[in-house]
Structures are given as C-alpha cells and as structure tokens.
LONUFI-783817 format. One line per 2 residues: number of its first residue (from 0); their letters; for each residue x, y, z of C-alpha. Coordinates in steps of 0.5 Angstrom, whole numbers. Example, Ala and Ser with C-alpha at 12.3 -4.5 7.8 and 13.67 -1.06 7.14 Angstrom:
<rs>
0	AS	25:-9:16  27:-2:14 .
</rs>
This chain:
<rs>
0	XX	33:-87:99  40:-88:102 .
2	XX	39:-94:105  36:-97:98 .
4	XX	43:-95:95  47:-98:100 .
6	XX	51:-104:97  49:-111:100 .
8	XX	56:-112:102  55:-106:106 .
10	XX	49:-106:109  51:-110:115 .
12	XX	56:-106:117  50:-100:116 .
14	XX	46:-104:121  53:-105:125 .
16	XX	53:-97:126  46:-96:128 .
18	XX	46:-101:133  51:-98:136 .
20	XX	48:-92:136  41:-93:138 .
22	XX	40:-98:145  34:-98:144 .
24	XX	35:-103:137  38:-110:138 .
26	XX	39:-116:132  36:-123:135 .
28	XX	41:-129:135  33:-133:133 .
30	XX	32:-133:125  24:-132:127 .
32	XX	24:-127:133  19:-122:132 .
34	XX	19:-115:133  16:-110:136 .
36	XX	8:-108:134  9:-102:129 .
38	XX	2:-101:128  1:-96:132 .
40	XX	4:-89:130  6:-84:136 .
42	XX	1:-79:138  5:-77:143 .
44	XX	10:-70:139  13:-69:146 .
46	XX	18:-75:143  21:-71:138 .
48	XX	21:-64:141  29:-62:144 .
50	XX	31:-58:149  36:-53:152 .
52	XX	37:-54:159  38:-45:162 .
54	XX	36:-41:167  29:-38:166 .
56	XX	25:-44:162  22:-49:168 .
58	XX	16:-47:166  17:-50:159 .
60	XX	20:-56:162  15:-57:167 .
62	XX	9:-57:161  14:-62:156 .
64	XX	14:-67:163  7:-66:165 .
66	XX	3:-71:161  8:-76:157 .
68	XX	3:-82:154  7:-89:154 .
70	XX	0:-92:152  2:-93:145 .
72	XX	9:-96:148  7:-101:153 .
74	XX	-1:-104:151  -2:-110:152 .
76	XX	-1:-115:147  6:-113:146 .
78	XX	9:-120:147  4:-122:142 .
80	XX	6:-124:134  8:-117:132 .
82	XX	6:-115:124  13:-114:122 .
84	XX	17:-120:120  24:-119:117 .
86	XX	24:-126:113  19:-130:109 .
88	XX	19:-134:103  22:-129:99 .
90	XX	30:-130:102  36:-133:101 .
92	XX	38:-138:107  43:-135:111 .
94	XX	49:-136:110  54:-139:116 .
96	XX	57:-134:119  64:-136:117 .
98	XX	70:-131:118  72:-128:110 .
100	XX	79:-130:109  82:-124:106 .
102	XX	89:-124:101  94:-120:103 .
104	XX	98:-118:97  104:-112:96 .
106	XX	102:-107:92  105:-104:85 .
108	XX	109:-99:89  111:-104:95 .
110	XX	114:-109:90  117:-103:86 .
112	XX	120:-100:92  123:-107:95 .
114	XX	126:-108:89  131:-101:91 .
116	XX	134:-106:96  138:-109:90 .
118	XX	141:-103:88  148:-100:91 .
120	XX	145:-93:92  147:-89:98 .
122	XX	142:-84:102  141:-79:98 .
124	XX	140:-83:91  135:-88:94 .
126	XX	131:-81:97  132:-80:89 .
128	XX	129:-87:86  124:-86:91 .
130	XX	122:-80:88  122:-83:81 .
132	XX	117:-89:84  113:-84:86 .
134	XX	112:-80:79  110:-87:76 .
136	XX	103:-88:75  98:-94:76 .
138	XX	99:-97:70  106:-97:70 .
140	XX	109:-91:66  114:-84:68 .
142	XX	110:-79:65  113:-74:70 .
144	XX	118:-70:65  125:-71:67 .
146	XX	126:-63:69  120:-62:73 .
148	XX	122:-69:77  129:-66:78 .
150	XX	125:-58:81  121:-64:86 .
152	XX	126:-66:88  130:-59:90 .
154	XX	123:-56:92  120:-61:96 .
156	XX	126:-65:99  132:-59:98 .
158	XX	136:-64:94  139:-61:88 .
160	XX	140:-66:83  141:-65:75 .
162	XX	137:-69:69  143:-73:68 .
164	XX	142:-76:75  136:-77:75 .
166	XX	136:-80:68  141:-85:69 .
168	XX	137:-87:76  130:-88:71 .
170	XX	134:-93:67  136:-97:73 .
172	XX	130:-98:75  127:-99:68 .
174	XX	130:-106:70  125:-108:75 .
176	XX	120:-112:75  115:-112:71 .
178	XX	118:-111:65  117:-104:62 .
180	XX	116:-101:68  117:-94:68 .
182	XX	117:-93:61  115:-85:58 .
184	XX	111:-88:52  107:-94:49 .
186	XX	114:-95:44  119:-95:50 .
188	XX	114:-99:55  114:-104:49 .
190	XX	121:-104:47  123:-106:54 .
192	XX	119:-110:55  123:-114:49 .
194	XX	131:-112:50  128:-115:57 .
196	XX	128:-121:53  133:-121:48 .
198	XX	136:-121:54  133:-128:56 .
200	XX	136:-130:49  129:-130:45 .
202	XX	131:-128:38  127:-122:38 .
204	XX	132:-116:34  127:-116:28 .
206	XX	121:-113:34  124:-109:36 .
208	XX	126:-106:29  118:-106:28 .
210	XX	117:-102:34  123:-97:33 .
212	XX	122:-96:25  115:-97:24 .
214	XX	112:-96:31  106:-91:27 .
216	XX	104:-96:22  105:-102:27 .
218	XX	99:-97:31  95:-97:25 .
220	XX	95:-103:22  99:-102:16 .
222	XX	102:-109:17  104:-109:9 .
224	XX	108:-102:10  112:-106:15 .
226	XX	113:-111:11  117:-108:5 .
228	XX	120:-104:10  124:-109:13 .
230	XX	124:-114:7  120:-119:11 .
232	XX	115:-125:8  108:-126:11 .
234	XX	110:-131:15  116:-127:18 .
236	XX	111:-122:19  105:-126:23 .
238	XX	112:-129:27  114:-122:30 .
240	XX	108:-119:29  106:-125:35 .
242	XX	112:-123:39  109:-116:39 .
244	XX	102:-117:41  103:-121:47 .
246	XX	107:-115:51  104:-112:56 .
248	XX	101:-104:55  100:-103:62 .
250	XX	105:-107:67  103:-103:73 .
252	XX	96:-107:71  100:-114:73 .
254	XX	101:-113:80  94:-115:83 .
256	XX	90:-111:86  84:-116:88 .
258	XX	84:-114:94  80:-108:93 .
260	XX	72:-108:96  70:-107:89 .
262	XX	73:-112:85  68:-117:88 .
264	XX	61:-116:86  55:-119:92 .
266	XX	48:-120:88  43:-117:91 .
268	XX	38:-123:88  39:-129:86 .
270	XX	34:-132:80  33:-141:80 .
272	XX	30:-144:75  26:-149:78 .
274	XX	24:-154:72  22:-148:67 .
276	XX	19:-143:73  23:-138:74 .
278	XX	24:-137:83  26:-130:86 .
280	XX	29:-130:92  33:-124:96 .
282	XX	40:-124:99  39:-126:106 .
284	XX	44:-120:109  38:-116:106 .
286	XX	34:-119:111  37:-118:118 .
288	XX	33:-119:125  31:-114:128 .
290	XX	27:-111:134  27:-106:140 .
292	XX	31:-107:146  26:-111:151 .
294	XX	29:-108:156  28:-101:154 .
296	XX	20:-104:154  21:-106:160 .
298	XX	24:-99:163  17:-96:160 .
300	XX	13:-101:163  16:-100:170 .
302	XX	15:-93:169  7:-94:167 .
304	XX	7:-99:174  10:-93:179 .
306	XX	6:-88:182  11:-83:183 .
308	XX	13:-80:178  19:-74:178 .
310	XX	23:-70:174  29:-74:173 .
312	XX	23:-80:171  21:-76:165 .
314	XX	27:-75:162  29:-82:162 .
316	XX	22:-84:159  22:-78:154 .
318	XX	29:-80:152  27:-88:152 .
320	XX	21:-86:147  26:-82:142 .
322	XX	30:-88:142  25:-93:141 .
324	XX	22:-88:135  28:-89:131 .
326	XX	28:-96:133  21:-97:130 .
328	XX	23:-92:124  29:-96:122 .
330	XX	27:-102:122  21:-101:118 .
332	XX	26:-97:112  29:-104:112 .
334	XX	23:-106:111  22:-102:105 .
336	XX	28:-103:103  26:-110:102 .
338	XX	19:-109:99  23:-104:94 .
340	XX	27:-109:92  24:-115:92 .
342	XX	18:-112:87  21:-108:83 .
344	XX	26:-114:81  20:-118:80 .
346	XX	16:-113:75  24:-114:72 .
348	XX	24:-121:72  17:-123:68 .
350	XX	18:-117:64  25:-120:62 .
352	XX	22:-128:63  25:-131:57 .
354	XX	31:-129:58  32:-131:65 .
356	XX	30:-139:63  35:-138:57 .
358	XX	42:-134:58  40:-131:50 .
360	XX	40:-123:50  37:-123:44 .
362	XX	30:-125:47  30:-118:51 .
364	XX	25:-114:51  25:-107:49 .
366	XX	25:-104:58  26:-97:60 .
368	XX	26:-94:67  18:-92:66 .
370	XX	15:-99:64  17:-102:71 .
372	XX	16:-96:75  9:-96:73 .
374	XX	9:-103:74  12:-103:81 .
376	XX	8:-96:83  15:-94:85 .
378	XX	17:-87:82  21:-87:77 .
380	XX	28:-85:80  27:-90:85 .
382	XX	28:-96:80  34:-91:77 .
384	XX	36:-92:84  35:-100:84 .
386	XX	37:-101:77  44:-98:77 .
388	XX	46:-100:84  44:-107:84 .
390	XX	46:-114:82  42:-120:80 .
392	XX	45:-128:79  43:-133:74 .
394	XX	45:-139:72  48:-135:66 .
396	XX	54:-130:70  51:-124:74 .
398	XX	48:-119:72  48:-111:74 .
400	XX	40:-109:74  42:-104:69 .
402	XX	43:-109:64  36:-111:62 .
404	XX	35:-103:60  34:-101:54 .
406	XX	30:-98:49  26:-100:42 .
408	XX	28:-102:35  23:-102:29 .
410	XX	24:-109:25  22:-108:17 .
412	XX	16:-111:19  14:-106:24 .
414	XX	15:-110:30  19:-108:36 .
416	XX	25:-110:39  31:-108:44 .
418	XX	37:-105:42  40:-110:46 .
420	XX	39:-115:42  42:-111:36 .
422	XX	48:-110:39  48:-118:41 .
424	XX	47:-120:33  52:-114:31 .
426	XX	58:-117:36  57:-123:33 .
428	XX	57:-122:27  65:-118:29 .
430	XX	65:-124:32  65:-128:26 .
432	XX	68:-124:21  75:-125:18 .
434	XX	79:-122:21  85:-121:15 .
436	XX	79:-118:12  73:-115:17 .
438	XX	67:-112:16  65:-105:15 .
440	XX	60:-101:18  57:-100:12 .
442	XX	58:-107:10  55:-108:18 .
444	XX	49:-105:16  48:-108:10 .
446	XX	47:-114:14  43:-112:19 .
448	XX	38:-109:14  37:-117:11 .
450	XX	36:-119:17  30:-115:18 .
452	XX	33:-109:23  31:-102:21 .
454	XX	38:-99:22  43:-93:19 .
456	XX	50:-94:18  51:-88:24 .
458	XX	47:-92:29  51:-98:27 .
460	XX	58:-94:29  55:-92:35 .
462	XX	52:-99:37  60:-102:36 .
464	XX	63:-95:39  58:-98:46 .
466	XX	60:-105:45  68:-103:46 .
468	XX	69:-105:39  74:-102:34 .
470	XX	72:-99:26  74:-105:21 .
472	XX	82:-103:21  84:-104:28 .
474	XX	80:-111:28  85:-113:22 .
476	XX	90:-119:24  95:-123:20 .
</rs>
C-alpha cells in the first residue's frame, strides 16, 4: 500500500534507497534481463528469525545454525527464463536517461531583501526592515500589526524601537517591487499598486477615487452607486473600472515559484487513440529492472559445494538469505504495484470510453470507487488510493484519476447520468451568459430542468458553489 501511494516522480528515488539499502538487489543496465525465480516461497523460517548475541544462548545459536536449507535458493534452473518480467506491452518506452535541467529562481523573500540594498539604512535599521519582511506573507500582505512588529522586534532581537519608526520603514519598503507589496489590506494593496502608476504618468486619479470612496460598493458589484458617487458616464465608468481589475491582489504570487516539486504533474498513464482504439500503456519509470544480486547467488551456491561448514558460515549464509527474502519480497510489491495500477486504470478506461476518444465530459458515465473495485476485484480503499494519488494523459490535457469519479443524476425521462456532465452543461451555460445581466440559480435551474435534468435550485448553488463560480452578482460586468 505505500509503495502504491508513492508518486511516479518519486518512485525512483524509493528504488534508490532500497538499492542502497539491500545488496542483495540490483537494477539491470539490460531492459530485458531477467530476474531471480520467485515461485517458490521459503520454507526455511530460520531467515526471518533474529538474535542477540549474550552469555548463555550457545545452545540456541547452535540449533538456529544447525540445518539452514538453501535448496529453495540455488536449485538448478536458477539461470533459466525466470517467471518475473518487470516490462511487457503494457509500458511506455524508456525514456533516455538525460540529465533534468532545473531553473534557478529568487524567491519572493530573496528579491524583497536585495531590494534593501538601495535603502541608506544603517545596522540597526536594516535588522529592523528585515523584521518587517519577514512578517509579510506568501501573498504579499503585512498582517502583523505594527504594535506586535515593534514587541518583536524588543523581545527577540532586544531592539527597542516605536511604531513610529517601524511605520516610516513599512512605507519605504512598500516602494518595492512588486508593486503593492506589503500592503495591510486588499484596498491599500490595490491603491499602491495605482499611485505606483500615477507615478509612472498614467492617468488613474479617478481609480483611485473609486478604491478610496467607494472600496465596499466596488467589492460588491454595486457599479451604479459609483457612478452617481463620482458623477461618472458609462463609458468613464467601464475605463476606470478597467484600470481596476487588471491589479494584482496578491503580488507575493508574481514571483515564481515553479520550482517546487509539486508544481509539475508526471502521469502515471498515458492513453493513445490509435485509430478510434483506445491504447493504455504505464509510465516506464513504474517499470524499473530489477533482480537479485548474482553474486549474492553465487555466495550461496558456494557455500552448498563446500563440505566444511562452521559457525562464521552460517552466519553469513543466514544474513544472505534475510537480504535475498527481501530482495524477492520488493520486487514482487513492485510487481503488484504495477498489476494494481495498470488494472484498475483499465476498468476506468473502458468504463469511461467515449470520453477517452472524444475529450467531452458530458459523455461521462456516472462512476463511483465501488464500481471499479468490483470490477478490479481490488478493495475499494485501494482504488481510493489509486484514484486520488495518480494522473492519467490524454490527448485532451492530463487528468487526476479522481476526475472520472462521480455520482448519478435522474434525467426526466428516468435515465441516469453523471453529475459531472451537469456541472459541464451548467458552467457552460455561466459561460455563455451576459454578463451585464447573469444568470440566477433559479434561473439556472430553470433551464437545466428544460433540458431534461431532475434538479433543485439548492443543488445547482451547490454544483457552482464546487465549480469555483461566484452567485449571479459577482459575475456582473460592465
């Protein structure tokens, strides 16, 4: 179960440790090597048992040592074709082994703090401004009060310093790329980001006017009180309305921060459209060549061939066959691993078929975790496990598992459908709406009831509420 939750990104450096962990396992340099015969299961419980070496226990020792069986271990047949092949048909090609460039990027907080290079501030008020950064938040804002700034700044650094001071340093570095950093507030973010421009020589006096006066009604939508506040035609109106909304609320977010592990999605699946067939194959980083170390093989065939047999032997044939045991037993999780993977994807595919061929998310069938997993003959926390840890690609974008999930819906004429495909129809009636006057959730309901779904208002706003969509007011626009 851990190893099915390990990310396919991450699966390789899992692999790593184990290697470096158990010499008796090895990754072959030949894409086709075969591996260890895993049929038979050892007989032999001497290999798991452990011991403490004290005074007293010679006896016990001597009786664990007595008869170790390697039978199982080195029979004849070893360097035939083994029953175990990590690759067939199933698996991507491999991809070259090819060194990953990665970009090296200043983060927010580095490209705050080389900016106070510029400000003429001495030792004392430089240990200050770095205090300040260091209260602004990933998205830009200073939400730490100014009081509790200045009791920081005495009890942790023993600088005594007043709000006065502090304040006059929060205003210099609110001058600093990006514009609107280290704002308190949505409004203040927002009017710096403007005087920054005003500075620039835009004409923008009026937004600001709108943010200053008018900062509730503006949040709200309530475009027309604005206007008669500021005696304002409907053209003046959409113009400053314009400048508004292409401010940034969150300038901590400009700076990138792509180079965080989970900014980049690897598909653990990858589904072609070979003339109207659909094909599945699995990433080939989940299909690695394993097998046991042939000269940990060769240690024990050696030791069969030898005719005198002591203590220190015993050992090392007893801690060879711990290591060989879970050799066997990892390969054969990767193996399981694998078949999990690949069959539950499979019972998700045909399920899912038509969309697979077509990209349209209204042919979704309704699906839920207990369908695949009798299907699959899998338990249904497995397929939970799969569905929400893994990624499939589609010629149509890639696609958390998880996505292809949903309960039903009763059409009028009593056939069943996925909710999935009522969310698609109802975000594309949003999309398609006038926006100067947008669609209602009764008015939604309305007409998703003509077109045949069985649905209350309530179910609607909770559909939108899912799709990230605002009520009818806040999708207003000029």
């Amino acid at each position: 179960m851990k190893l099915l939750q390990v990310p396919t990104a991450n699966l390789e450096e899992r692999i790593k440790e184990e290697l470096e962990e158990n010499p008796a396992l090895e990754q072959s340099d030949d894409k086709h090597e075969d591996n260890f015969d895993n049929k038979d299961e050892f007989s032999d419980d001497s290999s798991s048992e452990e011991y403490t070496e004290t005074e007293g226990d010679e006896l016990s020792k001597d009786d664990l040592y007595e008869n170790i069986d390697i039978s199982d271990y080195v029979h004849e047949g070893d360097d035939d074709i083994a029953d175990y092949k990590l690759r067939d048909e199933n698996y991507g090609e491999q991809e070259e082994k090819t060194s990953l460039p990665y970009s090296v990027e200043t983060s927010f907080y580095e490209l705050l703090e080389s900016q106070l290079g510029m400000l003429n501030l001495d030792d004392r008020e430089y240990r200050i401004a770095e205090q300040i950064i260091g209260s602004i938040d990933e998205d830009g804002y200073l939400r730490r009060e100014t009081s509790a700034i200045v009791d920081d700044l005495a009890f942790r650094q023993n600088i005594m310093s007043s709000e006065e001071e502090v304040e006059n340093l929060i205003k210099r570095i609110q001058r600093f790329d990006p514009p609107g950093v280290a704002a308190r507030t949505l409004q203040e973010c927002l009017i710096l980001q403007l005087l920054r421009q005003k500075e620039e020589g835009k004409d923008v006096d009026t937004a600001i006017q709108a943010l200053t006066k008018y900062f509730d009604e503006f949040t709200k939508k309530h475009y027309e009180k604005i206007q008669r506040g500021l005696n304002l035609g409907d053209e003046e109106l959409k113009e400053v309305m314009g400048q508004i909304v292409k401010l940034n609320p969150k300038p901590g977010g400009t700076v990138s921060e792509m180079n965080k592990a989970e900014s980049y999605v690897i598909p653990d699946f990858f589904i072609f459209n070979n003339g109207g067939k659909l094909e599945l194959t699995l990433n080939s980083k989940n299909a690695p060549e394993l097998r046991i170390s042939e000269g940990y093989r060769d240690m024990l065939k050696d030791y069969d061939r030898g005719a005198k047999k002591d203590r220190r032997q015993k050992e090392a044939v007893l801690f060879i066959k711990q290591k060989i045991d879970a050799a066997k037993w990892f390969i054969d999780a990767i193996k399981q691993r694998q078949h999990t993977l690949l069959s539950t994807m499979t019972a998700i595919m045909n399920h899912q078929y038509d969309f697979f061929l077509t990209g349209d998310e209204t042919t979704l069938r309704p699906m839920i975790l207990k369908d695949i997993a009798e299907k699959t003959g899998l338990d249904i926390s497995t397929v939970s496990r799969v569905a929400n840890s893994k990624f499939v690609q589609t010629e149509f974008g890639t696609y958390r598992l998880k996505f292809f999930f949903s309960e039903s819906l009763t059409t009028d004429t009593g056939e069943e459908v996925s909710t999935r495909e009522v969310k698609k129809i109802l975000s594309d009636l949003i999309e398609g709406e006038n926006k100067k006057k947008p669609l209602s959730d009764e008015r939604l309901t309305e007409l998703l009831q003509e077109k045949g779904y069985n649905i209350a208002r309530r179910t609607v706003a909770k559909y939108r509420e899912q799709l990230n969509i605002p009520v009818a007011r806040l999708r207003k626009e000029l």
